[in-house]
N, C-alpha and C positions, 0 to 999 in steps of 0.2 A: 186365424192361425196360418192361412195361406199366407198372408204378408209376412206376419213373424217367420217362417221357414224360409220365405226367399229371403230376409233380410239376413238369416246365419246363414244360408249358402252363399251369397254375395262374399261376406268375411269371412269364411271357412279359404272362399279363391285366392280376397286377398291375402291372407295369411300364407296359403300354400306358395305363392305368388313370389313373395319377398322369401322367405326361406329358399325360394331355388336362388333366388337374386344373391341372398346372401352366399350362398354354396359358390354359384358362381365369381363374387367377389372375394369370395378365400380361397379358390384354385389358382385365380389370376396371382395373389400374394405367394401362394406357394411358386407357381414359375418363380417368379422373381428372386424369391429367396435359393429356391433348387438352381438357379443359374449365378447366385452371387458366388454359394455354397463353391459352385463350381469352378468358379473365377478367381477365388481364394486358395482353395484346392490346388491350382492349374500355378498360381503366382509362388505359393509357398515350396512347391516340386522344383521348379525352375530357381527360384532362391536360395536354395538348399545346394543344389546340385554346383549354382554359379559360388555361393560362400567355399563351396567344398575343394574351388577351383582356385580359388584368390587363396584359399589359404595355403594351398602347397603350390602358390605362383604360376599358376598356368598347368597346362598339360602341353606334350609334345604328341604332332601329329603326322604323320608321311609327309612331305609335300608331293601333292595334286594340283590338276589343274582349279579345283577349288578350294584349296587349302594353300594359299599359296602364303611367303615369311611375308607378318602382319609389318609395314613401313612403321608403324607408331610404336614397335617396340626396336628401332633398330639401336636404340642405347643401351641394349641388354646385351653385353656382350656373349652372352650363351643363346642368344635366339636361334640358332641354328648349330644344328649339330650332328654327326653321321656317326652311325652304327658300328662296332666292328664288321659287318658282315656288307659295312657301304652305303649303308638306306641314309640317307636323306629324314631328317628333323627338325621338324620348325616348331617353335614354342606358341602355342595359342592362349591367346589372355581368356578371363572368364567371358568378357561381353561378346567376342568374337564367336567363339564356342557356343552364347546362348543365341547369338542372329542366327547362325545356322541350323542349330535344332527349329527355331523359329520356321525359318525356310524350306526344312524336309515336313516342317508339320503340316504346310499351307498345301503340301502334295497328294496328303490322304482328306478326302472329303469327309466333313460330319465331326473333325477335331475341330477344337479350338485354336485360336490364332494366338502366335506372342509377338510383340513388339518390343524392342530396348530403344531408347529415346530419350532426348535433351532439348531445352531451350537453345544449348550452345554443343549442336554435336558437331564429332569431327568427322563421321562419311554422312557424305547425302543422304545415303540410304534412310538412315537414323534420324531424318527429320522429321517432326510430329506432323502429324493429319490437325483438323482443326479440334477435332477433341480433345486429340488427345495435347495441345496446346492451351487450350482453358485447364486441363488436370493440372498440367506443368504450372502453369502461374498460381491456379491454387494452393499449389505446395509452398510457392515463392512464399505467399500470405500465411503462411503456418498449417494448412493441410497438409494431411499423410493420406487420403485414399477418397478416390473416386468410382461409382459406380452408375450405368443406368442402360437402360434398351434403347438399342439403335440399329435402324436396317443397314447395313451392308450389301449393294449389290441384289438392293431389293428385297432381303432374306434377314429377320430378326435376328439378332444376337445380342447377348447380358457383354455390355464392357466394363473392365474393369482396369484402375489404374492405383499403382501405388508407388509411393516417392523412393528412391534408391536414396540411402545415404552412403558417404564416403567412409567406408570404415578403413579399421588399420592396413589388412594386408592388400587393400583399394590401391592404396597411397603407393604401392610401386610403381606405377598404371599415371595416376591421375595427381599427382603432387606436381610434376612440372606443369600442368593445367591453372595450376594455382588455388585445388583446392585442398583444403582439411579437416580432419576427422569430424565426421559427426554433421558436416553442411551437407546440403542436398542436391546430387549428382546429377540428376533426373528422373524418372522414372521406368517402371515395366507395365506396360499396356498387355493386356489378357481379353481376347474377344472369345465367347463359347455360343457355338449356334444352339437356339431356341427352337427349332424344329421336332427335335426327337423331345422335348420336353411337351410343347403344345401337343403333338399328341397322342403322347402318354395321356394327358390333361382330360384332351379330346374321348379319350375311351371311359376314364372314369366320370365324364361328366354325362357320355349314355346314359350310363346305369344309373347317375344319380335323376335324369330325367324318368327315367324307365320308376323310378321310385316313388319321386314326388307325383307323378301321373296318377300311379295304384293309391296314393294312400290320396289324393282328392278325392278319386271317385270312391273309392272306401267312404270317404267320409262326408261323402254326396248322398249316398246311398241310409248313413247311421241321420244325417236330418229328418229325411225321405220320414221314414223309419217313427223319429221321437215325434216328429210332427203330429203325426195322424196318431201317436201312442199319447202324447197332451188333449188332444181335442175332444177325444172319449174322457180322459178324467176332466177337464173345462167342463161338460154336459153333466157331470155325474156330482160338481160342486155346483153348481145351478140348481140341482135340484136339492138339493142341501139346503141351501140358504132359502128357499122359500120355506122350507120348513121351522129355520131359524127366525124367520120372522115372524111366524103366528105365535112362538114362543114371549118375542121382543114384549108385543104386545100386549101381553099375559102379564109379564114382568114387571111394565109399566107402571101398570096399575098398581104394584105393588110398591112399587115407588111414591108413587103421589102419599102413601100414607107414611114414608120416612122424612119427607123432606122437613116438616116440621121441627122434627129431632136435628135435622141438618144443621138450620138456623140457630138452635142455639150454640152448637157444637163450631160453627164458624163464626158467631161472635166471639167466644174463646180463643181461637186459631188466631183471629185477628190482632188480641191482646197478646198473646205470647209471640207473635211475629214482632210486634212493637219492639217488645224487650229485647230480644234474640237482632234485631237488626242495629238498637242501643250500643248490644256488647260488640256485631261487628262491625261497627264503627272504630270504635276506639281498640281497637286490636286492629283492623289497617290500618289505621293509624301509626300507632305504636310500630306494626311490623313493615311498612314502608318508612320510616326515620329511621329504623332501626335498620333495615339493611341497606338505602343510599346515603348513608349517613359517610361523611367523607373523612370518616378517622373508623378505624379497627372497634369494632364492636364484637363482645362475644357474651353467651348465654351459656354459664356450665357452675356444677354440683361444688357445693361449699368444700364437701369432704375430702373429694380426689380430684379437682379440678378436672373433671370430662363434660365435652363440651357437648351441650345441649341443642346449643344453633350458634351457628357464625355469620355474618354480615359480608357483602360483596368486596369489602375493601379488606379485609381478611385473605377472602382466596384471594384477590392481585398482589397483597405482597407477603405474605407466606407462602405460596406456590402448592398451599395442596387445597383441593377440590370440598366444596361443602358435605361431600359422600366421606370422602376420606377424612375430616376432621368427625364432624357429629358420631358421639358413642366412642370418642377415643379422648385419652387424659394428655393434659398440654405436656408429660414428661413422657408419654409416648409417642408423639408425634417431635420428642425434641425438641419445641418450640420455645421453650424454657429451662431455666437448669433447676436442680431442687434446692440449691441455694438461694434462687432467687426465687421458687416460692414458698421457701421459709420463709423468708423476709416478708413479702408479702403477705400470708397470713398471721404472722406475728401483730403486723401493726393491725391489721383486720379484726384480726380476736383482742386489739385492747382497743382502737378505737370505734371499730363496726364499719369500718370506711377505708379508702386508702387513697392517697391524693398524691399527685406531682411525682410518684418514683421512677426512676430513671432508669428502664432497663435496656438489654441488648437480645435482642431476639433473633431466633435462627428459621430460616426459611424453609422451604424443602430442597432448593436447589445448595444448600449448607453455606447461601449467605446470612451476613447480619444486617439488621435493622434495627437502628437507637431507635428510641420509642420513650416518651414520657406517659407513666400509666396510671390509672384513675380505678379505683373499685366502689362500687356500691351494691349493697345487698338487697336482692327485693325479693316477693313472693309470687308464684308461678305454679299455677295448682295448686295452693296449699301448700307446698313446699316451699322452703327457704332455698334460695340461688343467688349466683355470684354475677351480675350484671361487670363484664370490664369493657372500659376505653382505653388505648394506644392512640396515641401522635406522631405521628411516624416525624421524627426527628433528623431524620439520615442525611437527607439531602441540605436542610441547615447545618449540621456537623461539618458536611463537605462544603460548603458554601464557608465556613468560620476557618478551618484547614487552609481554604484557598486564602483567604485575606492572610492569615498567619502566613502562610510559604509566600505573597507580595508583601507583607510587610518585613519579612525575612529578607529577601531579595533590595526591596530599599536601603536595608539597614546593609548588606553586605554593597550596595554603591556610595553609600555614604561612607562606608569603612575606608570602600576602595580608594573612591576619590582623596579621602583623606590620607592613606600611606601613598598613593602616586606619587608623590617629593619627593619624599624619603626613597623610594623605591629604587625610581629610573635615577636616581643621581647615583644609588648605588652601582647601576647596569648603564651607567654612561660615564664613571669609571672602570670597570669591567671592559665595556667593547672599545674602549677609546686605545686605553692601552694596546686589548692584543689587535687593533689594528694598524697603530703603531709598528709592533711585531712585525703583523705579516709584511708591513714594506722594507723590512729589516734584512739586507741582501743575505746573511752571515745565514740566516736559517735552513737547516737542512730539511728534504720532503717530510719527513716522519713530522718532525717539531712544527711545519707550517700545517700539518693536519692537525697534531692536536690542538695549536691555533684556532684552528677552523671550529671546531668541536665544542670549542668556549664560546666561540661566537655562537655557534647553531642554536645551543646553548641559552645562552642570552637573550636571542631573540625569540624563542619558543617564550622562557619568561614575558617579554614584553609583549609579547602578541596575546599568550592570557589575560595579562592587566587590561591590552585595550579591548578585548572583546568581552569581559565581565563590562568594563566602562559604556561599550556601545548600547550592548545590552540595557543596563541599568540607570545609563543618563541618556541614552540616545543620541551619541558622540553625532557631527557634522560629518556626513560621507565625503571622504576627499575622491573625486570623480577623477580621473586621467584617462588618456588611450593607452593601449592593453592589447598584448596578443595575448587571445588566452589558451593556447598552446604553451606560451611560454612560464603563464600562471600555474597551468599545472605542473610542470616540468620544475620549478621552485619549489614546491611545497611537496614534490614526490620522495624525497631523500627523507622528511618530517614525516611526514605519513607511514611510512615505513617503520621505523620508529613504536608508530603512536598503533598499529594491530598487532605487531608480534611477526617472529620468525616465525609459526605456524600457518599464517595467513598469506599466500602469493598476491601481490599485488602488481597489477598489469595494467599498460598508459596505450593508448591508444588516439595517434591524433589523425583524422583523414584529412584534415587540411596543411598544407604548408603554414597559411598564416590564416586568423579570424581575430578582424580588429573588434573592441569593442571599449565601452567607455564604464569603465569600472571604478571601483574602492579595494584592488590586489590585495590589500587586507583584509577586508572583510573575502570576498571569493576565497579567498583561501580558510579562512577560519570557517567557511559551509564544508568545504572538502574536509576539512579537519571532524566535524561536528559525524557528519554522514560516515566518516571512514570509522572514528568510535563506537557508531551505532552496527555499524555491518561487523566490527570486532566482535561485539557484544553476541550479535547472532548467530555467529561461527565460534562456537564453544570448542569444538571439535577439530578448528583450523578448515581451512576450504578459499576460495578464489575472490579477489576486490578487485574487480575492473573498470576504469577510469577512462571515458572515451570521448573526445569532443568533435563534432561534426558540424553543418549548418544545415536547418531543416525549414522549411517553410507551412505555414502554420494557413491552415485554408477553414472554408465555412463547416466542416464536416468534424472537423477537429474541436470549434469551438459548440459545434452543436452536442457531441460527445461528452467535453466536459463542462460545458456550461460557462466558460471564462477564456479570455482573450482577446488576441487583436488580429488580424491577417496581416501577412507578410512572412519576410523574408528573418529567422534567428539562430544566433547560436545559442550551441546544445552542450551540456555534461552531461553524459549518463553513467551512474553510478552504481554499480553493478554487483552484488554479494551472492555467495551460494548458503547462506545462511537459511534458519529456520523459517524465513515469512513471515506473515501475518495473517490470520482471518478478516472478514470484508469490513466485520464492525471495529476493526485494533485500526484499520487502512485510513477508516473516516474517521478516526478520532489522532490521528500522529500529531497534526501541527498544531493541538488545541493546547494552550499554556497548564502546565502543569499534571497535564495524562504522562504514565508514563507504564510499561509494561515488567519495571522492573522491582526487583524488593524492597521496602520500603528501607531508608537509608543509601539505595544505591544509585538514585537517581533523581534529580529535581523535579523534572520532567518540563525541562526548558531551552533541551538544546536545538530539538527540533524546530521550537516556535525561535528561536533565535534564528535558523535558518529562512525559515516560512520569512518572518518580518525583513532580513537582510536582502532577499529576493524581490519582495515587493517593493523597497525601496530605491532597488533599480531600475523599475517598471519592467520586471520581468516576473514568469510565475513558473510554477513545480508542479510537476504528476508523481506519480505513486505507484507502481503496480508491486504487485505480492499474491502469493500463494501458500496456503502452507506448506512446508517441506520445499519448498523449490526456489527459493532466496528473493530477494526485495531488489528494484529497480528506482531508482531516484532521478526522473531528467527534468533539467532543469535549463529555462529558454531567459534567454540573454538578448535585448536588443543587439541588433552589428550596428558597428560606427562609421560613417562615413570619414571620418579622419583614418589618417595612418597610426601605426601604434606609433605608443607612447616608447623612449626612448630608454630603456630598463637595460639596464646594464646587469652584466653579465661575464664579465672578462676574468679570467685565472688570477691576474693580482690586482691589487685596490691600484686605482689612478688616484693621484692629487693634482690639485690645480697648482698654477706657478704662483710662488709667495708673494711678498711684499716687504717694504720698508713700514710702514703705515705705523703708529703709537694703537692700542688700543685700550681702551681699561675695562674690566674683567670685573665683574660683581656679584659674588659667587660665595653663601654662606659655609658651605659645604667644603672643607678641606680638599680633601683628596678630588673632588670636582675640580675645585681652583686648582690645586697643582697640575691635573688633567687637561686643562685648557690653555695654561700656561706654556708645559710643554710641545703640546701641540703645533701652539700660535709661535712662540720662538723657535723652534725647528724650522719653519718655516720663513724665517726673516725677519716675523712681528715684534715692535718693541711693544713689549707689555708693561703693565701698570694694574696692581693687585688691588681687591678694595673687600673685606671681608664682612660687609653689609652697606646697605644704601647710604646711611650718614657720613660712611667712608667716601665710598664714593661720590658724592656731592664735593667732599672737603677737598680729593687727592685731583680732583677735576678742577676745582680753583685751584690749585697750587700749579696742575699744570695747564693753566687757561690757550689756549692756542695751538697747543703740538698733539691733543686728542683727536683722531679721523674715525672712532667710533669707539661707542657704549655697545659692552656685550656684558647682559645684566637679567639675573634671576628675577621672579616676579614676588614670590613671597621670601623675606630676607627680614630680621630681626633688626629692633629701634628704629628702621624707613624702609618701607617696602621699593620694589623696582621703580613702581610706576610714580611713587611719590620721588625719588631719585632723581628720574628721569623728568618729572616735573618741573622741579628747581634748577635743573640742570640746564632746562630748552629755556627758560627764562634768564637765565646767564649766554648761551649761544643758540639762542630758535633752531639754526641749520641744522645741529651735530646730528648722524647718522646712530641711531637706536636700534638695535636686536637684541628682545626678547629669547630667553632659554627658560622654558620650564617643563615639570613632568606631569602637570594636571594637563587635564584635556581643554580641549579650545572652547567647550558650552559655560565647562568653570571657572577659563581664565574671563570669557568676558562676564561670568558674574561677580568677577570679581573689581568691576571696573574698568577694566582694561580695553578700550577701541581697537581692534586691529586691523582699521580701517587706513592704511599711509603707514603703517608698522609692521616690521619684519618679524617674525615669531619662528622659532626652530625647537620643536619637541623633542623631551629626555625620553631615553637615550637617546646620545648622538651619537654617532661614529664619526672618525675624525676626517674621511673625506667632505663628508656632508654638512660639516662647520665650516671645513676651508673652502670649499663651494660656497655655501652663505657667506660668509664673509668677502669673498672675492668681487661677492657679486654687488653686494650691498655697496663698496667702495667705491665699485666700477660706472655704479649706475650715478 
């Protein structure tokens, strides 16, 4: 009993032991907290006081010899100003005003210290210490507040730092600085000494010593005490039990004359064990299939459908708990409508079974779940029950959906590709003419806009057609060099357009030039795709900002997102104040056919059209979002070692210098043919009409020798182009061939056509860009 006693007085110590430890390590938290309290206190007084100041633009104060007129406001032309009575007034900005409070503080010992403070200040003074230079760059990385203990001058102090932003009435002050509203000006440093806090600390952790002392020995004292109060009743159960055993003994004996009765009594026991272990076989049985069984199983009453027991695969996709289903009916927990367990029991009470019916079940989170469902009736104590099975069908549903929306999707590139003739010839009479027009001197400003507007017009059109085509044939990216400054800067007047006056839409380029080697059509149809999506998410109207920079992409970045390459890229970042997204909407954007909208109002394919145009330029896309706080899209572009590509850009259309040249023209399409006709004779060309290939073959023997080029559609009624053009090189091998057509370049070559040594120029044309091909085809 002596060992037991010192072993609880040993753990009576430790326990006392840790409890002061712990005391002690929740004092130390309270400083810290009492000095943060303090430093927030100290920042918020001083913030107040300086907003109070910015907002009615300064205060005017005597000039003194330390108040003298501040030089950084000498563009205020009221800086200074005299009294009727002669006094001398100089205007004090708020930051000026808070150094010196700062300065008389540092006079009274036991206050706290302020500092005002920049990465880029403008007096010495104001330069940061090294702390408070790590808070500042912290802010730079998106912190607002800094805190922790650090000696000064040998003497504890709580520092505290928090980032100054440029608000509106800032900006008298700080705009010719070069900054704007809402960027971060630098910070306010708060030091409060820890001295009068430790101890405060110090006194109450006396007494808490003085306490844990008394209640050890208290309770040194209550072991002392139980010990020697056990040891007596130990002695006093000692003798007990010798008396229990002369008893035992007695007993025994009486025993010896039951056991016989025992043995029959456990050969019985042994037989009913048998059976009893029979039945719990086949019930775990049964109750293990039955609950890992990997479709919906449920056990509930014929009468009212309440359910008896449910199977694991029940709670994962109905969402409520085996507590919360057992003892409740499938029309109270919703799970079911009572239309569809009419049905169900209908065929139940005429066949006794129910096989293959197709329901749609509700979950507790108030999704659905198709379900093909099976009933059989078994018996269950005596009583009759409704044994059901569910197959959870959902995800085949969606899986059939999805092939329907890609079979959908082929059927609208077959469509496409099939009206592309028809289309662009229509829109290459259209832009042929009015750019005709525009070189038409006679035209006044007003009439060459609305020119312009047909054209925009037009090509909006045509830039659909090829990005439904990219999309759904996987068009040949035509690659060129490209500022892509200049790419956005094209497609910004379209975009504008395409969210609405509601929506401010702002360009931002930080480079002069960033070449890169692009498909300008496709890059522009991502802009197009993302400005949709950001419309989408500003119901309400709000900010699309458009910014291209060059950012270099290191090992920290690909460890982050898991994808990349190191080096040097340019960047779009695509910028909404729209609703966001949560983190599970984030990982699922670029997956073909997700989409967050109502069903009809979105394929959910514009994104993955972006995704795949990206990576087909060996470059990739990030993501960020929030909710409430708008969606971020940048997107990394290899740079090109070449210079850009030569994109013209000039207020009226150039043409090239004409020619004398014969050409003949084969072109089913009326108004095309009249289209190119005029054109090519404005320009000097003798033309020669051919309104299908057999023409053309025929009007080319008649004029064997004064032809200098075939300009000739590919699919053309009774002889196609290429068939034309055949018979044609076999009467003069040399003659010079340009292809016009308005299918894309994957369908012309399936349609036989090599454009391997062959000129090709896609519908629409516009009519510099034929007289350029042609010029050049001649020239070469």
């Amino acid at each position: 009993m002596q060992r037991f006693g010192a072993v609880i007085a040993v753990f009576w110590t430790l326990l006392v032991a840790y409890s002061l430890y712990w005391d002690h390590r929740q004092h130390r938290e309270d400083v810290l907290l009492l000095g943060k309290m303090q430093s927030q206190a100290f920042f918020e007084k001083d913030l107040l006081y300086r907003r109070w100041a910015s907002r009615h633009g300064g205060v005017y104060v005597p000039v003194t010899e330390s108040t003298q007129p501040n030089p950084y406001l000498s563009r205020i032309p009221e800086r200074d100003i005299t009294t009727p009575s002669g006094k001398r007034l100089t205007l004090m900005n708020p930051a000026y005003m808070t150094r010196q409070v700062f300065e008389m503080a540092q006079e009274y010992r036991g206050t706290g210290r302020g500092h005002i403070t920049s990465l880029k200040p403008i007096r010495a003074e104001n330069a940061p210490d090294l702390w408070e230079r790590g808070a500042l760059q912290a802010f730079e990385r998106g912190g607002t507040e800094v805190g922790e203990i650090e000696h000064i001058d040998g003497k504890p102090y709580y520092r505290y730092m928090k980032s100054l932003l440029a608000e509106k009435p800032c900006l008298k002050c700080h705009a010719p600085q070069g900054y704007h509203g809402g960027e971060v000006r630098g910070g306010l440093s708060v030091s409060v000494p820890l001295e009068p806090i430790y101890a405060m600390m110090a006194r109450e952790m006396r007494g808490v010593y003085i306490n844990h002392a008394f209640i050890w020995l208290l309770g040194l004292g209550g072991i002392g005490f139980g010990t020697r109060r056990l040891g007596r009743i130990t002695t006093e159960l000692y003798e007990q039990t010798v008396a229990l055993e002369h008893e035992i003994e007695e007993r025994e004996m009486a025993q010896e004359t039951l056991q016989e009765q025992t043995i029959v009594l456990e050969e019985e026991i042994v037989e009913r064990r048998q059976i009893e272990e029979t039945v719990r076989l086949s019930e775990e049985k049964f109750s293990k299939s039955f609950d890992n069984a990997p479709i919906i199983m449920t056990i509930s009453t014929v009468e009212d459908g309440r359910f008896l027991d449910v199977n694991k695969k029940f709670v994962e996709l109905s969402g409520f708990s085996r507590q919360e289903a057992v003892g409740r009916t499938s029309l109270e927990l919703g799970w079911i409508t009572p239309d569809q367990r009419q049905v169900l029991v209908a065929e139940l009470g005429e066949k006794g079974r129910t096989s293959g019916v197709e329901l749609r079940l509700r979950s507790n989170a108030e999704n659905y779940i198709t379900c093909r469902y099976y009933g059989e009736l078994i018996t269950v104590d005596g009583r009759q029950c409704l044994l059901s099975l569910a197959h959870d069908m959902t995800e085949q549903r969606a899986m059939e959906e999805q092939l329907r929306q890609a079979q959908k999707m082929e059927a609208i590139g077959q469509l496409a590709g099939g009206v592309a003739h028809d289309f662009n010839n229509v829109l290459t009479v259209i832009m042929g003419y009015c750019n005709l027009l525009q070189m038409d001197p006679k035209l006044d400003t007003h009439q060459r806009d609305e020119v312009e507007q047909i054209i925009a017009s037009s090509e909006k059109a045509a830039q659909l057609t090829r990005g439904l085509l990219t999309f759904s044939r996987k068009e040949v990216m035509d690659f060129r060099s490209a500022d892509l400054n200049g790419i956005v800067q094209h497609v910004q007047k379209f975009l504008a357009r395409v969210i609405g006056e509601d929506i401010q839409l702002r360009t931002v380029c930080n480079r002069p030039e960033i070449a890169v080697r692009v498909d300008s059509a496709q890059i522009e149809q991502v802009l197009i795709n993302l400005a949709t999506n950001a419309r989408d998410a500003m119901q309400m109207g709000g900010l699309l900002n458009i910014e291209t920079n060059t950012l270099d992409v290191d090992d920290s970045f690909i460890h982050t997102h898991g994808y990349g390459t190191p080096g040097r890229y340019a960047c779009i970042a695509v910028s909404d104040s729209g609703c966001g997204m949560d983190e599970q909407t984030r990982k699922r954007i670029f997956e073909p056919f997700f989409t967050t909208k109502e069903q009809g109002k979105g394929t959910g394919l514009g994104m993955a059209i972006v995704y795949g145009i990206v990576k087909q330029h060996n470059g990739f896309i990030t993501v960020y979002s929030e909710p409430g706080h708008g969606t971020t899209f940048r997107i990394y572009l290899p740079l090109s070692d070449e210079g850009q590509g030569a994109r013209e850009e000039t207020g009226e259309p150039v043409a090239p210098d004409g020619g004398t040249e014969t050409i003949l023209v084969a072109e089913d399409e009326a108004g095309v043919r009249r289209l190119l006709e005029d054109i090519l004779t404005r320009y000097g060309y003798q033309v020669i009409l051919a309104e299908d290939g057999q023409e053309a073959v025929e009007k080319f023997m008649a004029n064997r020798g004064k032809i200098h080029l075939v300009l000739t559609d590919i699919i053309m009624p009774r002889k196609s182009g290429q068939e034309a053009v055949a018979e044609i090189r076999r009467l003069q091998p040399g003659i010079k061939v340009c292809y016009a057509s308005g299918y894309t370049a994957d369908f012309i070559r399936n349609r036989g056509v090599d454009d391997e040594g062959i000129e090709l120029i896609m519908k629409p044309v516009q009519s510099q860009e034929l007289l350029w091909k042609v010029r050049e085809i001649l020239d070469s």
